[in-house]
C-alpha positions in Angstrom: 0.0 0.0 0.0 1.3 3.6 -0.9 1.9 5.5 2.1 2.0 9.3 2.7 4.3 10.7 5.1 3.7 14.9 6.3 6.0 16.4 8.7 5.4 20.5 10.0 7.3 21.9 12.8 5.6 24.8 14.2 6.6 27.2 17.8 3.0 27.2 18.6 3.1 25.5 21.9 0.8 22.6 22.9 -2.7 24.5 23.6 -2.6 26.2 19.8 -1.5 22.8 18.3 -3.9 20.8 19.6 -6.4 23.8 18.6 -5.3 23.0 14.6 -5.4 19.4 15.7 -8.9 19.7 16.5 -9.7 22.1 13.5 -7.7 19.5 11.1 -10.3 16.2 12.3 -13.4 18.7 12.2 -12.7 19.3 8.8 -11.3 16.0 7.5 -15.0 14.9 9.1 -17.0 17.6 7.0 -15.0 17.8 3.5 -13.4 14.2 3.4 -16.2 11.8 5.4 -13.7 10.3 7.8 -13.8 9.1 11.2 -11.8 10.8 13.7 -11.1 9.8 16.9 -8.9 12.7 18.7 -7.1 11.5 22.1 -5.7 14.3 24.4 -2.3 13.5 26.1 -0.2 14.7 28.5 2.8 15.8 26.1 1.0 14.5 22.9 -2.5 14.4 20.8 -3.2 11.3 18.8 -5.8 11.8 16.2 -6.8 8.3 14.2 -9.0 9.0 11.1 -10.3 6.8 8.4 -13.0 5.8 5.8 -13.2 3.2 3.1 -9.6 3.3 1.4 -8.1 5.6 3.8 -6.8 5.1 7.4 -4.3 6.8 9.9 -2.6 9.1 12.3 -2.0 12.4 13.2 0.2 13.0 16.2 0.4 16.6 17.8 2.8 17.9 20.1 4.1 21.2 21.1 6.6 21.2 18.4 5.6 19.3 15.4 2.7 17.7 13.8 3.2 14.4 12.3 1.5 12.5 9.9 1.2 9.1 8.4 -1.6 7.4 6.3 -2.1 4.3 4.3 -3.9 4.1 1.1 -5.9 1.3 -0.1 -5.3 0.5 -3.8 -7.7 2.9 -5.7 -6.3 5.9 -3.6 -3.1 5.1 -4.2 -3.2 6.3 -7.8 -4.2 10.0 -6.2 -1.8 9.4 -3.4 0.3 13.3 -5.2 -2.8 14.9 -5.3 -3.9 13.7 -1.6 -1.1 14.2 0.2 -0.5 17.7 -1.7 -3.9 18.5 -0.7 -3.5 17.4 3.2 -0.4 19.8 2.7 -2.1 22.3 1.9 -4.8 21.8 4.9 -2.1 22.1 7.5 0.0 24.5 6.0 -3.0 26.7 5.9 -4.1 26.2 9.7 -0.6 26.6 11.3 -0.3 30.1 9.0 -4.0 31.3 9.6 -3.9 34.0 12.2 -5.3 33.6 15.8 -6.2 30.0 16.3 -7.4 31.7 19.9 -10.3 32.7 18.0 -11.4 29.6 16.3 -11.1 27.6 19.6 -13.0 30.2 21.2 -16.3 30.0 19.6 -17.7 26.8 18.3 -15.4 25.9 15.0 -18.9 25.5 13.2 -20.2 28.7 13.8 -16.0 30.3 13.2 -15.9 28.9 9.9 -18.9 29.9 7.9 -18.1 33.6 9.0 -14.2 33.4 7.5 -16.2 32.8 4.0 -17.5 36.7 4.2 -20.2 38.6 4.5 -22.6 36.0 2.6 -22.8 34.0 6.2 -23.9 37.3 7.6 -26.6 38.5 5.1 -27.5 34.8 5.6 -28.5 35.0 9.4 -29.8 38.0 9.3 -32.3 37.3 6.2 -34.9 35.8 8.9 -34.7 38.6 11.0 -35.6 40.9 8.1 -38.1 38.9 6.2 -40.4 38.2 10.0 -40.5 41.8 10.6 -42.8 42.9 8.1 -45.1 39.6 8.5 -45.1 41.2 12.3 -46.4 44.2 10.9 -49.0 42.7 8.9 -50.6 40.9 11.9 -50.5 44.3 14.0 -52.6 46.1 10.8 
C-alpha cells in the first residue's frame, strides 16, 4: 500500500497545536467523510481518522505535527494529489492567524463567518423577512 508521510514543525506551543489538531479532524470529518477519533495527552495528541480506502494518524505535540496514512489500492493512484492536498490543509491552519479565536467559539459557527459577508446576510435574512409579517398581523 502507498503510504504518505507529512511532517510540519511549528513554535505554537501545545494549547494552539492541539487547537489545529482539532480544526484538522473537524474538517477531514465535514470535506473528506472520515472518522476521527482525537485522544488528548499529557505531552501529545493522537488523532486516528479513516473511511473506506483511507486510514491513519496524526500525532500533535508542542513542536511538530506528524502525519502518516495508508492508502488502499484505488487511492493510491491519487496518493500526489492527496497528500498535496492534506499539505495544503495544514499548511494553511498553522499560518492562519489567531487559532485563539477559532477555539474560542464553536469551529462550526468560526468557519462559515471566515467565507464573508454571505454568512452574515444569511442570518440575518430571517430577521428581516419576519418583521414585516409582524407588521402585517399588528394592521
Amino acid at each position: 500500500m502507498p503510504d504518505i508521510h507529512i511532517h510540519r514543525a511549528h513554535h505554537l506551543g501545545f494549547t494552539e497545536a492541539r487547537k489545529i489538531g482539532y480544526s484538522w479532524a473537524e474538517k477531514a470529518e465535514r470535506k473528506f467523510d472520515m472518522e476521527c477519533t482525537y485522544k488528548e495527552g499529557d505531552v501529545q495528541d493522537t488523532l486516528h481518522f479513516t473511511r473506506a480506502g483511507v486510514k491513519g494518524i496524526l500525532l500533535v505535540d508542542a513542536h511538530h505535527f506528524e502525519m502518516t496514512a495508508e492508502l488502499g489500492f484505488l487511492f493510491g493512484a491519487f496518493k500526489a494529489r492527496i497528500e498535496a492536498e492534506i499539505g495544503e490543509q495544514l499548511d494553511a491552519l498553522l499560518n492562519a492567524p489567531h487559532p485563539v479565536a477559532r477555539k474560542s467559539a464553536s469551529t462550526k459557527k468560526q468557519a462559515p463567518a471566515k467565507e464573508g459577508a454571505e454568512h452574515n446576510t444569511a442570518r440575518r435574512a430571517p430577521a428581516q423577512a419576519a418583521a414585516p409579517k409582524a407588521v402585517k398581523a399588528v394592521q
